[in-house]
N, C-alpha and C positions, 0 to 999 in steps of 0.2 A: 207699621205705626201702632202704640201700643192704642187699645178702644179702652178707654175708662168702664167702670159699670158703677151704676147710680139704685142706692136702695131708696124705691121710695116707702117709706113705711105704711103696713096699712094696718088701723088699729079702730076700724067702724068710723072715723069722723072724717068726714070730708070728702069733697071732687078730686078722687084720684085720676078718672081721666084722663081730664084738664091738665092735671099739674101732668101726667104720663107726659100726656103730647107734648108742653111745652120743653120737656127735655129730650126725648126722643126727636125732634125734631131737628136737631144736631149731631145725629147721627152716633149717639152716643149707646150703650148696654143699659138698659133699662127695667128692672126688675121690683115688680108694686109686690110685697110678700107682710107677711104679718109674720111670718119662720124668724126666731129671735135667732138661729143659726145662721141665716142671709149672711152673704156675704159679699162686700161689695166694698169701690175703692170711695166712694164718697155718700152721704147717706143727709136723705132728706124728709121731714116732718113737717107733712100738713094740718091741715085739722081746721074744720068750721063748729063751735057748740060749746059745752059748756065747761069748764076746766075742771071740775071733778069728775065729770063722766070720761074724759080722756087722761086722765092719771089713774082710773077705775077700767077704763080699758087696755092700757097699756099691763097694768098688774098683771086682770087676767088674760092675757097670751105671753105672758111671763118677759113681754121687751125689756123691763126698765134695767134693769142689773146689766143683758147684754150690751143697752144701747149705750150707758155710761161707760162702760169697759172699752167700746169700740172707740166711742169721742175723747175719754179723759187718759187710758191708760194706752190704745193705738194713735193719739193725735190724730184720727179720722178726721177729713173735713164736713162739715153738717151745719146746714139748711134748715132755721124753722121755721114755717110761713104761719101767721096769724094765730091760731091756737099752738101751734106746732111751737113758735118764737116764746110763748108765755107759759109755757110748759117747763120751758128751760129754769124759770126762776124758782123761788123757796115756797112760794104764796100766792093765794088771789082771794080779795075779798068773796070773788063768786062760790067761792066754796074753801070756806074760813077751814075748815075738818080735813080736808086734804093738802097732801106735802108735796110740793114738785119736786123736780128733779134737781133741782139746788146745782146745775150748773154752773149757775151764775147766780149771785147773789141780790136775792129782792126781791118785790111785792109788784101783783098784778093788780090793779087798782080801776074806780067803776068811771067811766068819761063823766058822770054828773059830777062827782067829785071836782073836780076842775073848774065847773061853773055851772049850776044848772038851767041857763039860759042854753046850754052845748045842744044839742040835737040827737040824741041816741037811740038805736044802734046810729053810727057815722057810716055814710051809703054812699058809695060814686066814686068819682074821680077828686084826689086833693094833693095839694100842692106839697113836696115833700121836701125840705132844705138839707143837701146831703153835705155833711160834715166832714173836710177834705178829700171827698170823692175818693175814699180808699177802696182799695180790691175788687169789689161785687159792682161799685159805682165807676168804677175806672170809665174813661170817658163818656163822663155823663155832665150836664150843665148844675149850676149851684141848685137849681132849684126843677125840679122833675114832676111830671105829674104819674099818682101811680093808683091804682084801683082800692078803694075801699070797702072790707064792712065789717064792722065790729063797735063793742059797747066798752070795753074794755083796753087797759093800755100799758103796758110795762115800765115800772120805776127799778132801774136798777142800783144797789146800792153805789157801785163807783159811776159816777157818771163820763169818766172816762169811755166808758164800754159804750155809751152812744153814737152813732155813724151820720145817724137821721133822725130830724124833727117835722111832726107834720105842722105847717107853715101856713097857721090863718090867722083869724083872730087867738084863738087859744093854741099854743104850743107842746108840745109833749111828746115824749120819743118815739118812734118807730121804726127804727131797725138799730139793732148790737151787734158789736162783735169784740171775742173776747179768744185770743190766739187763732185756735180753727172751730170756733162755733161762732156762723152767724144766726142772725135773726130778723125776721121783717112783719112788721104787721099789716101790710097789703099784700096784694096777690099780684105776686108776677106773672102768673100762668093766664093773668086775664085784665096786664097792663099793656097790649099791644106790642108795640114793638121796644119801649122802655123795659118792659117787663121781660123781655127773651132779651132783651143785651144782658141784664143782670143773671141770668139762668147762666149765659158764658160766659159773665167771668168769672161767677160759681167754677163752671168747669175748669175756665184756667187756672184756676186758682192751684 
């Protein structure tokens, strides 16, 4: 049977660990490398901090050119969790001076924005409304609880590209997908058992 191998990217930001285990734990090929040579059949980007220190670290270990080659011109499938998901787009107020990766079209924007009655950074557990439960959500109920933390929150130009909104008083997307790149801004590696169903259907995928 063939074993997938899963890059998870390491580029200074974030609980690699965490996210290792929760995909190794399916028994899958699992290699954490910051080597823009890696090679692997599906490839995932964490990241906890600040959006221009991790487009500033990606530079320097020369990822960013590999990693678009691997996702836009090999249809690689690719994971971005939290920093990792907002990396994908054009922009983020947090750091007006630096370019993302312009995978996906759009603007990282600050949760005050929305209302600043909101509560920022957003910590815990929050209620997530998935938007006809496609691929990553495959049988999951309409509405999920899944781990949070972040100040910040992805506006993508087509809102088509939206899978997930998180679902309280204020709404506002968190997780995209747009052909084979998705994205989430909670942590599956540290949503229980919600959070590993999603990691397989990643793998199935």
């Amino acid at each position: 049977m063939f074993k997938q191998r899963i890059w998870i990217v390491d580029y200074g930001l974030g609980n690699l660990q965490s996210v290792y285990g929760a995909f190794a734990y399916f028994g899958v090929d699992v290699v954490v490398s910051g080597d823009p040579k890696t090679k692997a059949d599906k490839i995932v980007l964490p990241g906890v901090g600040a959006f221009g220190k991790g487009i500033e670290n990606l530079k320097e270990r020369n990822l960013i050119e590999p990693l678009i080659d691997e996702i836009r011109e090999k249809n690689k499938f690719f994971l971005g969790i939290c920093l990792g998901m907002q990396l994908l787009l054009d922009s983020s107020e947090e750091s007006p001076e630096h370019r993302g990766l312009s995978l996906i079209s759009g603007r990282v924007k600050h949760l005050g924005n929305l209302d600043r009655s909101i509560r920022v950074p957003n910590i815990g557990w929050g209620r997530t409304h998935l938007i006809g439960k496609l691929d990553i959500f495959s049988e999951m109920r309409e509405n999920e609880y899944f781990y949070y933390i972040h100040s910040y929150y992805v506006e993508p130009q087509d809102k088509s590209f939206v899978i997930a909104n998180f679902s309280s008083r204020i709404i506002y997307p968190v997780a995209i997908m747009k052909n084979n790149i998705y994205g989430v801004q909670f942590h599956p590696e540290k949503s229980g058992s919600k959070g590993l169903k999603l990691i397989q259907n990643f793998l199935n995928l």
